[in-house]
Each structure stands twice: as structure tokens, then as C-alpha cells.
PDB file as gemmi writes it, atoms N, CA and C in Angstrom:
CRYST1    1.000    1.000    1.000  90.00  90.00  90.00 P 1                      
ATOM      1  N   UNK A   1     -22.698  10.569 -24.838  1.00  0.00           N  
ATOM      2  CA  UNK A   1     -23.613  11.196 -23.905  1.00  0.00           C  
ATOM      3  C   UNK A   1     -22.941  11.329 -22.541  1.00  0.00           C  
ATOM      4  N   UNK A   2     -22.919  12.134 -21.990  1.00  0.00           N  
ATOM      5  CA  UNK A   2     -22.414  12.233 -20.511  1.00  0.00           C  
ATOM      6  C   UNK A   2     -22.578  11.723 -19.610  1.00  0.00           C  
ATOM      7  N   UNK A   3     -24.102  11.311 -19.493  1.00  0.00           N  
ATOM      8  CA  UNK A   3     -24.735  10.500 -18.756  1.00  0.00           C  
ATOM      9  C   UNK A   3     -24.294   8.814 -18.721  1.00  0.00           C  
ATOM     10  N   UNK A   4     -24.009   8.329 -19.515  1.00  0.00           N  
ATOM     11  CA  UNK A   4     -23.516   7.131 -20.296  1.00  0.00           C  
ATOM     12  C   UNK A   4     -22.403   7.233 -19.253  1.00  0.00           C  
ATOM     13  N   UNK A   5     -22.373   5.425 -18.866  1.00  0.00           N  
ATOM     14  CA  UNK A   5     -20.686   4.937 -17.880  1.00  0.00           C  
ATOM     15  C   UNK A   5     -19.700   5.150 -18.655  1.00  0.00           C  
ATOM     16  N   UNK A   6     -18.533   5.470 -18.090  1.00  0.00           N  
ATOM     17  CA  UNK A   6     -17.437   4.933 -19.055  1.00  0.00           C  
ATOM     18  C   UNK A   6     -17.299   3.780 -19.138  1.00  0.00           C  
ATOM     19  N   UNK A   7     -17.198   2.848 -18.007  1.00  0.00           N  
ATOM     20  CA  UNK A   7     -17.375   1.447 -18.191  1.00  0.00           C  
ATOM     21  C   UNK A   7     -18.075   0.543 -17.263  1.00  0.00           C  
ATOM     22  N   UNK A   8     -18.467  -0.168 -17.286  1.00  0.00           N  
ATOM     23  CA  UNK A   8     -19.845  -0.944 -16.417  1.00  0.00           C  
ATOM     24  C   UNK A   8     -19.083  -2.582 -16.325  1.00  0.00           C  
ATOM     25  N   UNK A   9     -19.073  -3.223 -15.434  1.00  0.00           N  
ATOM     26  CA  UNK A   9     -18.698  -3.943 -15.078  1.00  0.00           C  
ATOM     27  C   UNK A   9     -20.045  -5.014 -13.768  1.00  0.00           C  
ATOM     28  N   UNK A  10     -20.468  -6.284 -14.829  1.00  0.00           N  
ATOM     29  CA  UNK A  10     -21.335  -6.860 -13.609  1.00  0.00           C  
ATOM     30  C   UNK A  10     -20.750  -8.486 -13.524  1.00  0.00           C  
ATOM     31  N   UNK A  11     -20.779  -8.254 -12.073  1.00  0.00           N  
ATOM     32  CA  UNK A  11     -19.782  -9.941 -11.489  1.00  0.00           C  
ATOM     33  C   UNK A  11     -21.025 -10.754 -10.715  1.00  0.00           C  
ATOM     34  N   UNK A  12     -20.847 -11.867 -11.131  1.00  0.00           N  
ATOM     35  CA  UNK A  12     -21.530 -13.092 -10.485  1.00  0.00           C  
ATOM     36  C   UNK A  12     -21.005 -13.662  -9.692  1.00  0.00           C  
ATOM     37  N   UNK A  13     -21.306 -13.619  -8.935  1.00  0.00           N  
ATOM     38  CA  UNK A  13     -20.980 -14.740  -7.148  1.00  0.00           C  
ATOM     39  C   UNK A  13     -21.373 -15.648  -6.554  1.00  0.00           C  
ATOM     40  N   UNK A  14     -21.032 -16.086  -6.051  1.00  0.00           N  
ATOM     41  CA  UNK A  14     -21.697 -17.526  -4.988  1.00  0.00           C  
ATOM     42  C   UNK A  14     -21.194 -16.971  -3.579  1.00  0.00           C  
ATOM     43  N   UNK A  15     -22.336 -17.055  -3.064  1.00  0.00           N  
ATOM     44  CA  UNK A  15     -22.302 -16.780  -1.557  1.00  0.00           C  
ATOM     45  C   UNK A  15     -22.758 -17.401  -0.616  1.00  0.00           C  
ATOM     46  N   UNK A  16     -22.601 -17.318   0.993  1.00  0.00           N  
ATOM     47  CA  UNK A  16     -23.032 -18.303   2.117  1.00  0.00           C  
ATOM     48  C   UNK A  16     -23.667 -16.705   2.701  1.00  0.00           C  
ATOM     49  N   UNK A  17     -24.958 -16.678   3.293  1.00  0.00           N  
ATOM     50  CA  UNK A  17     -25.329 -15.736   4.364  1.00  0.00           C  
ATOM     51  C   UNK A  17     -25.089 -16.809   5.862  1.00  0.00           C  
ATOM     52  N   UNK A  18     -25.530 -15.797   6.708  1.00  0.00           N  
ATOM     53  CA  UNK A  18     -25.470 -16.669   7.900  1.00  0.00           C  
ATOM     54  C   UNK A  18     -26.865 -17.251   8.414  1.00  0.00           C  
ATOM     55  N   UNK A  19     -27.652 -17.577   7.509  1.00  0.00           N  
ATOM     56  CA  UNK A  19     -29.111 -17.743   7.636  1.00  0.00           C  
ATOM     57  C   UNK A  19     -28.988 -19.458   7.108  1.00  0.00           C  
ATOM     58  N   UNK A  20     -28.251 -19.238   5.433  1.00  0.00           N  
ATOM     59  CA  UNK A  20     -27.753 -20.712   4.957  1.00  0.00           C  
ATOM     60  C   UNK A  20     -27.163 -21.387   5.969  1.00  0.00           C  
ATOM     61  N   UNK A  21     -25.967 -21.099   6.797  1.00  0.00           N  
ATOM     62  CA  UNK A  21     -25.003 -22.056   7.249  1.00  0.00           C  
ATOM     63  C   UNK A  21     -25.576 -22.084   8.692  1.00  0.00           C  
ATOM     64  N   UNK A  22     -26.340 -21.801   9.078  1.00  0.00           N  
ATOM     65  CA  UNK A  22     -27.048 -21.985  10.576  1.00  0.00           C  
ATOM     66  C   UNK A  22     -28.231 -22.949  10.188  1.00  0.00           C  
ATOM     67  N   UNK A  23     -28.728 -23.151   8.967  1.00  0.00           N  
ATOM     68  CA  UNK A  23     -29.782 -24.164   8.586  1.00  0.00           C  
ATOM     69  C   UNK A  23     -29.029 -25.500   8.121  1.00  0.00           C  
ATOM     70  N   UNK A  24     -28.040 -25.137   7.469  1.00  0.00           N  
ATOM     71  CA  UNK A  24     -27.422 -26.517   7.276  1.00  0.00           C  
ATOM     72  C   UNK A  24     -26.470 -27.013   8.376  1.00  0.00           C  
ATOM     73  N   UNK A  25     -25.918 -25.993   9.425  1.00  0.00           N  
ATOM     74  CA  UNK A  25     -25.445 -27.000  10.408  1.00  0.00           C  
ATOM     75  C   UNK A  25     -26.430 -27.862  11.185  1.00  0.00           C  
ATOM     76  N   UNK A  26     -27.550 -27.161  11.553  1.00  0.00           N  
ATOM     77  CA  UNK A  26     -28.714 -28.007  11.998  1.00  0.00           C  
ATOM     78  C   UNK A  26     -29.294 -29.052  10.982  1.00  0.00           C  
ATOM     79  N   UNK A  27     -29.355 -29.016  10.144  1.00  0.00           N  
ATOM     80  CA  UNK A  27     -29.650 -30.139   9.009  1.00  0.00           C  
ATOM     81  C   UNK A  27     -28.651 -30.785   8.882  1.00  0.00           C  
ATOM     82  N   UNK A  28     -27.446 -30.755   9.217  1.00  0.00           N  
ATOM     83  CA  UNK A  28     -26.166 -31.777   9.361  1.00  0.00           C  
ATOM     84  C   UNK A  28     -25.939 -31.774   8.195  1.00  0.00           C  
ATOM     85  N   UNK A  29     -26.110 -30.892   7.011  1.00  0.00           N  
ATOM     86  CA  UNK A  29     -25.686 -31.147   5.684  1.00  0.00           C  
ATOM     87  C   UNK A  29     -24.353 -30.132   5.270  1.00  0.00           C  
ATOM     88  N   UNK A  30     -24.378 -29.865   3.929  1.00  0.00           N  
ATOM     89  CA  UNK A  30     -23.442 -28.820   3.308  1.00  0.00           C  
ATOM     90  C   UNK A  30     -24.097 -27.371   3.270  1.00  0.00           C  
ATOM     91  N   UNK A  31     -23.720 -26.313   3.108  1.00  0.00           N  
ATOM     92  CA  UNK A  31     -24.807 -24.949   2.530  1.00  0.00           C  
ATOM     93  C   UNK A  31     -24.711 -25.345   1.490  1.00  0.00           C  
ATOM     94  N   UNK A  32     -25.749 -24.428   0.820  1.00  0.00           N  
ATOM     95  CA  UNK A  32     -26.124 -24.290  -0.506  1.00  0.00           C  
ATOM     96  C   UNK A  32     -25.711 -22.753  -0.594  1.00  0.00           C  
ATOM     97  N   UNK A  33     -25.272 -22.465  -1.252  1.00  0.00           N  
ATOM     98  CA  UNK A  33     -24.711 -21.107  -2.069  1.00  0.00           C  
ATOM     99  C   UNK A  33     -25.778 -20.159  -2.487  1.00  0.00           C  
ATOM    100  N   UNK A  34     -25.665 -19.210  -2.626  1.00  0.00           N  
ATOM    101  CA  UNK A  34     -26.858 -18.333  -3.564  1.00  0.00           C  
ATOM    102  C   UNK A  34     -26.285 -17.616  -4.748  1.00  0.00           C  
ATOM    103  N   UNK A  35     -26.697 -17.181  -5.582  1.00  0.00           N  
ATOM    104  CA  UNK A  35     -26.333 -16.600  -6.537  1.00  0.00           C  
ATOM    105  C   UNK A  35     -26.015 -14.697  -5.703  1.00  0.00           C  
ATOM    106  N   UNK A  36     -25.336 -14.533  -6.223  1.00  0.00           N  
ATOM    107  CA  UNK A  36     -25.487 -12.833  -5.861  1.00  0.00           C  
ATOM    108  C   UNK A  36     -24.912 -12.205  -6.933  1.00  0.00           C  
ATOM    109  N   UNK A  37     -25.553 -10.954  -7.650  1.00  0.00           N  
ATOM    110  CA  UNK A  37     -25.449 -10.317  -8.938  1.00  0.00           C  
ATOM    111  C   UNK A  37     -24.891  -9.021  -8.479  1.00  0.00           C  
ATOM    112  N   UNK A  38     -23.931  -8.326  -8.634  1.00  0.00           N  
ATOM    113  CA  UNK A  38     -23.550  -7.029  -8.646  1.00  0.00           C  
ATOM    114  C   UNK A  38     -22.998  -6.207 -10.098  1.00  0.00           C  
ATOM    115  N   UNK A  39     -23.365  -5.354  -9.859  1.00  0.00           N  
ATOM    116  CA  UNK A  39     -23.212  -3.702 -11.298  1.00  0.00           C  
ATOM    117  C   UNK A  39     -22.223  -2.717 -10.496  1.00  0.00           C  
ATOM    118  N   UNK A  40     -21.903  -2.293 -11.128  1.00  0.00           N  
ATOM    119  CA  UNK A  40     -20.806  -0.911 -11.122  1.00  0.00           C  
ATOM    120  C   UNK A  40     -20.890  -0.615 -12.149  1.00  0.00           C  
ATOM    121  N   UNK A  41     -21.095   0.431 -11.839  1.00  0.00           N  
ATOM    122  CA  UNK A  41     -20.963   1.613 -13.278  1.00  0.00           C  
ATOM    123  C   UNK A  41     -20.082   3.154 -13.102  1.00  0.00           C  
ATOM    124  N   UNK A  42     -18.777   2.990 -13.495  1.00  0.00           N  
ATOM    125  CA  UNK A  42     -18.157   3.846 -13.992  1.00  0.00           C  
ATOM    126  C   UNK A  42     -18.406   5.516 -13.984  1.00  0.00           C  
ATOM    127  N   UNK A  43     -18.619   6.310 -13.891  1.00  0.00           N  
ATOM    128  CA  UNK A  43     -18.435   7.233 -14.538  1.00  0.00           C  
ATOM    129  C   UNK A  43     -17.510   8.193 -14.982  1.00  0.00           C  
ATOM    130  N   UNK A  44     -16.501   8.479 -14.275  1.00  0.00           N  
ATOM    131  CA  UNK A  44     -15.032   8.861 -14.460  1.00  0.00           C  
ATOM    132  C   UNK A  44     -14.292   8.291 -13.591  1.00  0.00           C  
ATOM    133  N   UNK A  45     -12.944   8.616 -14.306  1.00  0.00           N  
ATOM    134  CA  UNK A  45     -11.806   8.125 -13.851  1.00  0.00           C  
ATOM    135  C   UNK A  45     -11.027   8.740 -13.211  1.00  0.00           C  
ATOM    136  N   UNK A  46     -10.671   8.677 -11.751  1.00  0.00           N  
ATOM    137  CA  UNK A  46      -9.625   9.701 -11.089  1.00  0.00           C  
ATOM    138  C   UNK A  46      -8.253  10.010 -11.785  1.00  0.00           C  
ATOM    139  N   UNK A  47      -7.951  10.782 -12.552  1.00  0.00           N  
ATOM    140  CA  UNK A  47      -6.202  10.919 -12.697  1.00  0.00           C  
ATOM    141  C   UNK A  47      -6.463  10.540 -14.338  1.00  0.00           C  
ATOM    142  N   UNK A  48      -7.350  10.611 -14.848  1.00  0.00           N  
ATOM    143  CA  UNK A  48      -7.172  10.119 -16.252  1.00  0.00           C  
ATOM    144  C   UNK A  48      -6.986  11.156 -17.762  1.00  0.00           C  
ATOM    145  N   UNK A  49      -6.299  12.316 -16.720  1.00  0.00           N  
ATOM    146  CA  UNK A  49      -5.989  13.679 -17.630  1.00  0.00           C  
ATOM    147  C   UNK A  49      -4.365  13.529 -17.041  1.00  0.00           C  
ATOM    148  N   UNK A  50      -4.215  14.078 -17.311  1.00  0.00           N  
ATOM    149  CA  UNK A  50      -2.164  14.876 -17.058  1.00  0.00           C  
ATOM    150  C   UNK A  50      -2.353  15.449 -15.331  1.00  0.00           C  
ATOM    151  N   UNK A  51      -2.684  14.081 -14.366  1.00  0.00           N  
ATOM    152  CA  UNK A  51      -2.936  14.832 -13.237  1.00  0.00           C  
ATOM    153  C   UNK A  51      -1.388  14.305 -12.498  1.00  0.00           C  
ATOM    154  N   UNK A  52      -0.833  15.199 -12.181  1.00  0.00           N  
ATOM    155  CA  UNK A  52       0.322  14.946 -11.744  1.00  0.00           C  
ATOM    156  C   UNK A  52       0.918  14.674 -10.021  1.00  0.00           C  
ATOM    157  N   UNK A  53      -0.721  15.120  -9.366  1.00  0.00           N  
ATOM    158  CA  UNK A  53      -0.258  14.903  -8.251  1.00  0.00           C  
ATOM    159  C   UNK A  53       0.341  13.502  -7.346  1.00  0.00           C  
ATOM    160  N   UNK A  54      -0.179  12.479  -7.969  1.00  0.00           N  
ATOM    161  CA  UNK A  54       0.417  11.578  -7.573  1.00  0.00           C  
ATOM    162  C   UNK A  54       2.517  11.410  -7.336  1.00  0.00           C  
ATOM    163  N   UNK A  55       2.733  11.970  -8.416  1.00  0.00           N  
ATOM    164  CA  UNK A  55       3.970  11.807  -9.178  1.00  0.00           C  
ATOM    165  C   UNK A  55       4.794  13.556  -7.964  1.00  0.00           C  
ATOM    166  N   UNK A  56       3.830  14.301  -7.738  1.00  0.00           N  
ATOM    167  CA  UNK A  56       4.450  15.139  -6.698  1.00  0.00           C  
ATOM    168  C   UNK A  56       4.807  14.574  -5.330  1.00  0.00           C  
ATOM    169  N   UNK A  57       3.320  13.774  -4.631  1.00  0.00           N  
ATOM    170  CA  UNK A  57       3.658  13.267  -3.057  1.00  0.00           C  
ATOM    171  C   UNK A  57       4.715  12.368  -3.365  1.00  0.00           C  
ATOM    172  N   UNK A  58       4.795  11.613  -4.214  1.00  0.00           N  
ATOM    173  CA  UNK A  58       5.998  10.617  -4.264  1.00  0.00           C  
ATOM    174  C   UNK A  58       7.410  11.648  -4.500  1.00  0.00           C  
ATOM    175  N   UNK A  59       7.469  12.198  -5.121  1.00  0.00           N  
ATOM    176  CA  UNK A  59       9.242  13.077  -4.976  1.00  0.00           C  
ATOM    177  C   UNK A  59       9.537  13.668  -3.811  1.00  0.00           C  
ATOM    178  N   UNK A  60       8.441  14.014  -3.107  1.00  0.00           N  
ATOM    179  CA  UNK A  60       8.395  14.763  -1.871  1.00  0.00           C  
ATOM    180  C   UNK A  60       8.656  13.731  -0.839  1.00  0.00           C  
ATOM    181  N   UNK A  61       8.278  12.768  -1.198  1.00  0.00           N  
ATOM    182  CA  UNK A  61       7.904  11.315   0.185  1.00  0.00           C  
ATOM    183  C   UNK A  61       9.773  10.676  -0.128  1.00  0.00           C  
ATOM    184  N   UNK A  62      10.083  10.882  -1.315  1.00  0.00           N  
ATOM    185  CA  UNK A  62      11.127  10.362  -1.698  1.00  0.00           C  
ATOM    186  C   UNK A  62      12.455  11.162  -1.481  1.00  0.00           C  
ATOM    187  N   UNK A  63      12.372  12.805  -1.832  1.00  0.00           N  
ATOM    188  CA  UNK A  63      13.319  13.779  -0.901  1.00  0.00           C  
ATOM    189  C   UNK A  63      13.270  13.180   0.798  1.00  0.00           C  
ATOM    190  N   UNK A  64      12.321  12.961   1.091  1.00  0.00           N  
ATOM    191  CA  UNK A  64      12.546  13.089   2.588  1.00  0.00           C  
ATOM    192  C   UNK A  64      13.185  11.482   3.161  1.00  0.00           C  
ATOM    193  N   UNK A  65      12.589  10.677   2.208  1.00  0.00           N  
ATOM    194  CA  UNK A  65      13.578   9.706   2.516  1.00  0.00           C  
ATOM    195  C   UNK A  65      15.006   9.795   2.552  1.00  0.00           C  
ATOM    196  N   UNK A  66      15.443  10.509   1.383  1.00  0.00           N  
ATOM    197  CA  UNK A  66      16.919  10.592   0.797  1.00  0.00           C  
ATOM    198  C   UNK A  66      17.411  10.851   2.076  1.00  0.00           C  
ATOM    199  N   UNK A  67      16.897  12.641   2.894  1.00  0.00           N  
ATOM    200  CA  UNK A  67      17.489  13.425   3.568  1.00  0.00           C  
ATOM    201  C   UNK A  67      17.441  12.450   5.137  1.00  0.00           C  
ATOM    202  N   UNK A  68      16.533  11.703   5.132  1.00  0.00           N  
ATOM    203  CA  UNK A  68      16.559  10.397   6.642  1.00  0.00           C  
ATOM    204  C   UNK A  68      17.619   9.978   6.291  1.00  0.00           C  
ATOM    205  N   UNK A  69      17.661   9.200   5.312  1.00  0.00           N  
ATOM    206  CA  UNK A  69      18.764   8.374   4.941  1.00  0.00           C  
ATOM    207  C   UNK A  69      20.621   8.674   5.415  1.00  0.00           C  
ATOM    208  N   UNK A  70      20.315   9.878   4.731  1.00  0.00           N  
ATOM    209  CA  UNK A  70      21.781  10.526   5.053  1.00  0.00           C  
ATOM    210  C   UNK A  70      22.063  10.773   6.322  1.00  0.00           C  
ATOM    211  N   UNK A  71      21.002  11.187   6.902  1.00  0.00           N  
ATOM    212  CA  UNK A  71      21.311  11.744   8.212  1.00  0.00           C  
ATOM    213  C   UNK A  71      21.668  10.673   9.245  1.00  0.00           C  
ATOM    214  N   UNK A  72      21.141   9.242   8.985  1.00  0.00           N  
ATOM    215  CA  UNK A  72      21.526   7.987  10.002  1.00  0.00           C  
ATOM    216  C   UNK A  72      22.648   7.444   9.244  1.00  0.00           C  
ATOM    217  N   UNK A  73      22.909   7.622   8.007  1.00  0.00           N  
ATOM    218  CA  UNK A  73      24.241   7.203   7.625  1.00  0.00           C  
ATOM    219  C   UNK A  73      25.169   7.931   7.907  1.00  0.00           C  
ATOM    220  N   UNK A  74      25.001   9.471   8.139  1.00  0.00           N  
ATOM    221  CA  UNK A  74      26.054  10.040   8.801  1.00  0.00           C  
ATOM    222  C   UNK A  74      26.295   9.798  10.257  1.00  0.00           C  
ATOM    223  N   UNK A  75      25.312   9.644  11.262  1.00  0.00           N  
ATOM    224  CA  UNK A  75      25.738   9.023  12.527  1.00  0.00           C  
ATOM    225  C   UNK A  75      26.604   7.536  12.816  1.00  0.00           C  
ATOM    226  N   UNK A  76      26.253   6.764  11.449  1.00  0.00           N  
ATOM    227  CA  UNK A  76      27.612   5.958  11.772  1.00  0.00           C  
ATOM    228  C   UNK A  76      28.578   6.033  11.378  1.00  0.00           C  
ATOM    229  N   UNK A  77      29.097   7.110  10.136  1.00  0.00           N  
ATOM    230  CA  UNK A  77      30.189   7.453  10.278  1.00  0.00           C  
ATOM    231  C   UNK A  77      30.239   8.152  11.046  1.00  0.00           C  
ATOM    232  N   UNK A  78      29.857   9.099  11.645  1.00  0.00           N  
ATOM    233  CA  UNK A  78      30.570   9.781  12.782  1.00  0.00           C  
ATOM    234  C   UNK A  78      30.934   8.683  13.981  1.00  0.00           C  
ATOM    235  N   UNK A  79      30.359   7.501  14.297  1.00  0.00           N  
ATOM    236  CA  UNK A  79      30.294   6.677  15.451  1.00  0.00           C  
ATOM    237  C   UNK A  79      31.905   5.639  15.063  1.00  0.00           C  
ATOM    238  N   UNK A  80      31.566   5.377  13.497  1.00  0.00           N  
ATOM    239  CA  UNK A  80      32.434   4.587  12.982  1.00  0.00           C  
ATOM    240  C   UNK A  80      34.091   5.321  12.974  1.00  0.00           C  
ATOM    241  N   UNK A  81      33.913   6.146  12.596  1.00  0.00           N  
ATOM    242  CA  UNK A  81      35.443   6.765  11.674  1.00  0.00           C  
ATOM    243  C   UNK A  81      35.886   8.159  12.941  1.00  0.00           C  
ATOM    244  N   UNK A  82      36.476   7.506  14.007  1.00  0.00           N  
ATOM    245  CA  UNK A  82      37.085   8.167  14.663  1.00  0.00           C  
ATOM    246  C   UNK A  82      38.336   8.738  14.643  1.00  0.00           C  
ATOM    247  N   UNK A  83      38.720   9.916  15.352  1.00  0.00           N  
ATOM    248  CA  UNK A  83      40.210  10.683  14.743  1.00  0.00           C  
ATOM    249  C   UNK A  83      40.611  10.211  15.027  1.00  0.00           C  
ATOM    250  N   UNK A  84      41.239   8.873  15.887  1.00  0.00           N  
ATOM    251  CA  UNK A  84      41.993   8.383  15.819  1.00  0.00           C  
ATOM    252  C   UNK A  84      42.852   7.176  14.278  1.00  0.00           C  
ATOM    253  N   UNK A  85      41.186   6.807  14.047  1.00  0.00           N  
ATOM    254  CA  UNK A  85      41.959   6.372  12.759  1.00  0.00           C  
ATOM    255  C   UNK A  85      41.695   4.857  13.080  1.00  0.00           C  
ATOM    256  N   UNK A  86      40.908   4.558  14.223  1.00  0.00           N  
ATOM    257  CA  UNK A  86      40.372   3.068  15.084  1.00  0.00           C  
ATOM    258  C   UNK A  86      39.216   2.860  14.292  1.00  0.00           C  
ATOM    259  N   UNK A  87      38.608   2.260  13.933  1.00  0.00           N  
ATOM    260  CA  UNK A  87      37.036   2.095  13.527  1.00  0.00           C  
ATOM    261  C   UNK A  87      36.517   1.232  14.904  1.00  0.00           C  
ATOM    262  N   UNK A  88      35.359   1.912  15.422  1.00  0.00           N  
ATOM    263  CA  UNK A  88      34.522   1.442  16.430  1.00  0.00           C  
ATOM    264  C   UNK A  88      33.432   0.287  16.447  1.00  0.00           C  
ATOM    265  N   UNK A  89      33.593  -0.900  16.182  1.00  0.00           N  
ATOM    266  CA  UNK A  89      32.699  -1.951  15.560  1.00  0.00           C  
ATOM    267  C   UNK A  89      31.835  -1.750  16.512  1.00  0.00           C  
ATOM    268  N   UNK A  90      31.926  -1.780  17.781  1.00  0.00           N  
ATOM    269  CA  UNK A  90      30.894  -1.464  18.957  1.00  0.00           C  
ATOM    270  C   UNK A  90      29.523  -0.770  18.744  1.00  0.00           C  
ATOM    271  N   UNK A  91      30.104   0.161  18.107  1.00  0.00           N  
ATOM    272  CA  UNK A  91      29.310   1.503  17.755  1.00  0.00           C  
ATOM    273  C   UNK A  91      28.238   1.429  17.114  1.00  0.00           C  
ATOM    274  N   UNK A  92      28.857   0.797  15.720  1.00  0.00           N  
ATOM    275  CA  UNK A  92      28.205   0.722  14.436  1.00  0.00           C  
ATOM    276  C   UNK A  92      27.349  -0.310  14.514  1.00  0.00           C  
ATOM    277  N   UNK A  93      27.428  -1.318  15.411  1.00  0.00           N  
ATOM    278  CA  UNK A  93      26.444  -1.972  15.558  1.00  0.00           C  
ATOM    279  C   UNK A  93      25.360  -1.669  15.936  1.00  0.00           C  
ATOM    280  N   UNK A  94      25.434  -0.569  16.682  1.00  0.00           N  
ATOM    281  CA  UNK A  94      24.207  -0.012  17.466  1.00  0.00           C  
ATOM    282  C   UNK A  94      23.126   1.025  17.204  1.00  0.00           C  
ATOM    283  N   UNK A  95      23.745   1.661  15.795  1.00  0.00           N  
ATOM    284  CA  UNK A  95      22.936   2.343  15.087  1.00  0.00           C  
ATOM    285  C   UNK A  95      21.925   0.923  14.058  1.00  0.00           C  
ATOM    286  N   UNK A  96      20.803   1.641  13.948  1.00  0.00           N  
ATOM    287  CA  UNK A  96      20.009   0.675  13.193  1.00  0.00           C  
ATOM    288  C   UNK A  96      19.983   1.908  11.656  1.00  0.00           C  
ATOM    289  N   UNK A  97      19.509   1.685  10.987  1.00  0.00           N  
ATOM    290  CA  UNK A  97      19.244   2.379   9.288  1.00  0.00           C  
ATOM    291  C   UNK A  97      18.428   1.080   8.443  1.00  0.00           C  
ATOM    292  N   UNK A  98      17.102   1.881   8.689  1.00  0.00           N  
ATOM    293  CA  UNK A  98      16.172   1.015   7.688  1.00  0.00           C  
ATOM    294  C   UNK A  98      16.654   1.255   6.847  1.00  0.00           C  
ATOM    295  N   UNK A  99      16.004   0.537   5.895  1.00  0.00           N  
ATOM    296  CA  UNK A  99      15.939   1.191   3.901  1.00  0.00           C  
ATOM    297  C   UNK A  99      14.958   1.667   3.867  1.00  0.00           C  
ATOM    298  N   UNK A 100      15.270   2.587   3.136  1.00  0.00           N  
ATOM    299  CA  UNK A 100      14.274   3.884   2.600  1.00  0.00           C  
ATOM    300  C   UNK A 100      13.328   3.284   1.953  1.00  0.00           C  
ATOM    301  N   UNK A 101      12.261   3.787   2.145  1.00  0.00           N  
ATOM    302  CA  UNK A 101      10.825   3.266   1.095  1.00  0.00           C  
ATOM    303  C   UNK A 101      10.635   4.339   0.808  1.00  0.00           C  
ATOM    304  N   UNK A 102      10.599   4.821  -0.723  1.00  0.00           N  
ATOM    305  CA  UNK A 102      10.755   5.959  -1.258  1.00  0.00           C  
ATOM    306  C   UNK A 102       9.619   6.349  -2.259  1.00  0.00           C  
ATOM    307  N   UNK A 103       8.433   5.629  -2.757  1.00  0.00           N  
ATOM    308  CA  UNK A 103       7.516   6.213  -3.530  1.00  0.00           C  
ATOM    309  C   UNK A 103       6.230   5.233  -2.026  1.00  0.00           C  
ATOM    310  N   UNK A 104       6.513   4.751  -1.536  1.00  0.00           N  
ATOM    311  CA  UNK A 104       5.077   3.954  -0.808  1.00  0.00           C  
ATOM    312  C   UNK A 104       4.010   4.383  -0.419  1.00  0.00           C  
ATOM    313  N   UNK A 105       4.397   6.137   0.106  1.00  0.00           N  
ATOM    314  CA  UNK A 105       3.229   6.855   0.474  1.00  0.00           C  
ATOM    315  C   UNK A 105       2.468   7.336  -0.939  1.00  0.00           C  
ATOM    316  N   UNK A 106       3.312   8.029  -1.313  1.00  0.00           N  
ATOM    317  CA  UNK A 106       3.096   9.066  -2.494  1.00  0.00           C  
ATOM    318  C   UNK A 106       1.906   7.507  -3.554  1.00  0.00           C  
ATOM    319  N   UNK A 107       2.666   6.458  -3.720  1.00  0.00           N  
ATOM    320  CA  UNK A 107       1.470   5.813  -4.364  1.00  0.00           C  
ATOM    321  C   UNK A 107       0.678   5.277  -3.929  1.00  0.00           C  
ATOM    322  N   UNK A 108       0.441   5.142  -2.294  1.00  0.00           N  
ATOM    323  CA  UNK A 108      -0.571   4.433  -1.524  1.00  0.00           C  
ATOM    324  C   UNK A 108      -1.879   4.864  -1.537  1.00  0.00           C  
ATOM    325  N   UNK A 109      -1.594   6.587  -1.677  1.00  0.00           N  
ATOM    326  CA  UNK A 109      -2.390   7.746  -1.858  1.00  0.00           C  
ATOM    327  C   UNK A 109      -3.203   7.966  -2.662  1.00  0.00           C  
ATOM    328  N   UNK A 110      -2.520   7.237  -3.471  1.00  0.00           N  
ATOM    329  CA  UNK A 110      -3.295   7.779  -5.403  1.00  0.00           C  
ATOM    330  C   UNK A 110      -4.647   7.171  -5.203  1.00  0.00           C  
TER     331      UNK A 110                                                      
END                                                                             
């Protein structure tokens, strides 16, 4: 039936309101807990066909890392590998180059 969850899920809890723990600090005791009952019910699932967009922002999030990447690794060789044939330790220290995080957006998203 259509109407019907795909899947239903109900969790039992123990909880403090702030009504409990303002009566038992004045009563100088412990709280007492309450029961609290929650339902979810399902009805579809995001992405649960051949949905590919996830798998796009990530190649895209991941090209653009590549192309960062290169581009601060080429500033220390250019800083590093001078025509003279000296390597500049000075230099190279002073460029920073994270590491690439290369799917983080693309799956943060999903």
C-alpha cells in the first residue's frame, strides 16, 4: 500500500525536564526520570533509486581540490627550485599546503 511506512522505528527514553530537577534540587534529593515514547515513520528514502547526485558534488568538490592542490604545490617549486640550481629552504618554509579533503563536501551534502 503506499500509504504504509517503509519503516517505523519507536525509541524509549528516560528523561530530566527542568520542572523534575528544580523540584529535586529543592527537595535535596536525586530527579526522577520520566519515560518519553517517540515514533518515526518512514516513508521514503532519499537516494534509494540510481540517484547519482551525490557521487557528482563529490568529483566536482574533488577536481577542485586536485586543481588547489597543484597550484600551491607549484608555488613551492617555483619558490624552491631556483635557476640557479640553490634550493631556497627559506622559502619553502613559508608556503603552507593543506591536504586536500576531497569527497567532504560532496558527502556532507547527501
Amino acid at each position: 500500500m503506499p500509504g504504509d511506512p517503509h519503516h517505523a522505528v519507536v525509541l524509549y527514553d528516560l528523561r530530566y525536564d527542568a520542572g523534575d530537577l528544580a523540584e529535586a534540587a529543592r527537595e535535596a534529593r536525586r530527579p526522577r526520570p520520566r519515560p518519553v515514547r517517540r515514533a518515526v515513520a518512514v516513508h521514503s528514502l532519499p537516494r534509494h533509486r540510481w540517484d547519482k547526485t551525490v557521487a557528482h558534488r563529490a568529483a566536482e568538490q574533488e577536481r577542485r581540490a586536485r586543481q588547489l592542490l597543484r597550484k600551491r604545490v607549484g608555488t613551492v617549486l617555483g619558490l624552491v627550485n631556483t635557476p640557479d640550481g640553490v634550493l631556497d629552504l627559506a622559502a619553502a618554509e613559508s608556503v603552507d599546503v593543506p591536504p586536500a579533503r576531497h569527497r567532504h563536501s560532496g558527502v556532507w551534502m547527501a
